[in-house]
C-alpha positions as CSV (number, residue, x, y, z in Angstrom):
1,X,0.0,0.0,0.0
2,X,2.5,2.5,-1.5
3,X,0.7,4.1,-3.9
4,X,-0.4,7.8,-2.4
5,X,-2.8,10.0,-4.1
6,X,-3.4,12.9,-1.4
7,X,0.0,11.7,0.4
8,X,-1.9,10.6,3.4
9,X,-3.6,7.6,1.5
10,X,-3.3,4.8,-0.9
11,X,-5.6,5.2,-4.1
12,X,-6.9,2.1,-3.8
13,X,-9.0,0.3,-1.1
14,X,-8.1,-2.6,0.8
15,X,-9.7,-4.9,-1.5
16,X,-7.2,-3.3,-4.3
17,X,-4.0,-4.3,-2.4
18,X,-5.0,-7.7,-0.5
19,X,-7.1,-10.8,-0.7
20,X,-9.0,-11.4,3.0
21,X,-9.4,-14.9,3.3
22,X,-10.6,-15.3,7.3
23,X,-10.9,-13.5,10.6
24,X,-8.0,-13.9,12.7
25,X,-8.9,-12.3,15.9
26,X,-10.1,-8.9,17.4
27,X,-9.3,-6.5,19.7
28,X,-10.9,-3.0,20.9
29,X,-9.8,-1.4,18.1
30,X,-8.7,-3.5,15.3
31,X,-9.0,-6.9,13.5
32,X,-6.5,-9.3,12.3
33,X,-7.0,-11.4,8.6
34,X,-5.4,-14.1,7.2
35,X,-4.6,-12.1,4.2
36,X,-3.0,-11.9,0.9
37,X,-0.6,-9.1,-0.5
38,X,-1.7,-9.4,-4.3
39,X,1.2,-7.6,-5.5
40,X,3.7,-10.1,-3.9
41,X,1.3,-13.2,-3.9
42,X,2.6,-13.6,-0.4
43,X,0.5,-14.4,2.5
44,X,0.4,-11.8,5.5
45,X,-1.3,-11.0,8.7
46,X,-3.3,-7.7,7.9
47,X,-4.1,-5.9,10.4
48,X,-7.4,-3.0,9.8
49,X,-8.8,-0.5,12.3
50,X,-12.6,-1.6,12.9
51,X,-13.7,2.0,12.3
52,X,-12.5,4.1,9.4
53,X,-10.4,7.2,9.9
54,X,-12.3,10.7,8.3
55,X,-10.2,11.2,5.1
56,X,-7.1,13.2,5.6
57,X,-7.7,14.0,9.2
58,X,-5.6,14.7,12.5
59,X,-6.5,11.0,13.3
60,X,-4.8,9.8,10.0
61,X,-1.9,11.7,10.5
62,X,-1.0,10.3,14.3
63,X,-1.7,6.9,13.0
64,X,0.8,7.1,10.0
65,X,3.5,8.7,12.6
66,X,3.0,6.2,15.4
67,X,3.1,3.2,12.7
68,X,6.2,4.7,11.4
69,X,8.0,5.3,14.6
70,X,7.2,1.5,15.1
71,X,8.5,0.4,12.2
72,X,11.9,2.2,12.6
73,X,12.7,0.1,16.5
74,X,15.5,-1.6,16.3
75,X,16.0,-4.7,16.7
76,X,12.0,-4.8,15.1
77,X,8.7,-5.3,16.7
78,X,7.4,-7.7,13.9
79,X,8.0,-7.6,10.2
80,X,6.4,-5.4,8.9
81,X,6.1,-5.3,5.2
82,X,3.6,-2.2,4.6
83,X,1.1,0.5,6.5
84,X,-1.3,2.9,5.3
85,X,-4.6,4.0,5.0
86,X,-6.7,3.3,2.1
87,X,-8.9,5.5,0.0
88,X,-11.7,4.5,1.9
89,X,-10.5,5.3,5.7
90,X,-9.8,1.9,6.3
């Protein structure tokens, strides 16, 4: 999910980037899928927000910054192969 139209999101929505194929688990916030990235045919644990974010809002913004500043600890968290929010707010 690399592909930025407004800089803050993809173009696409989820469904352009991945293929969900079952519910892993939830928590308060979020859901985990059993996923696949189509662009890499490669299966992956996708993690999505259970409501969206408004479209290029504060929300969006400290969401991007806090997923970055996770994916920059060394030695890493998880590996983690892409972030972003869709088109959709998703």
């Amino acid at each position: 999910m690399t592909e930025v139209s407004t800089g803050l999101h993809t173009q696409g929505t989820v469904a352009d980037y991945f293929v969900i194929e079952s519910h892993i688990l939830s928590t308060r916030t979020a859901d985990a899928y059993k996923a696949v990235d189509k662009s890499r045919s490669m299966p992956v644990c996708l993690w999505m927000l259970r409501h969206p974010l408004a479209l290029n809002s504060e929300a969006v913004k400290r969401l991007l910054q806090r997923i970055n500043a996770i994916s920059e600890i060394t030695p890493a968290v998880s590996d983690l192969s892409a972030y972003g929010v869709d088109g959709g707010g998703a």
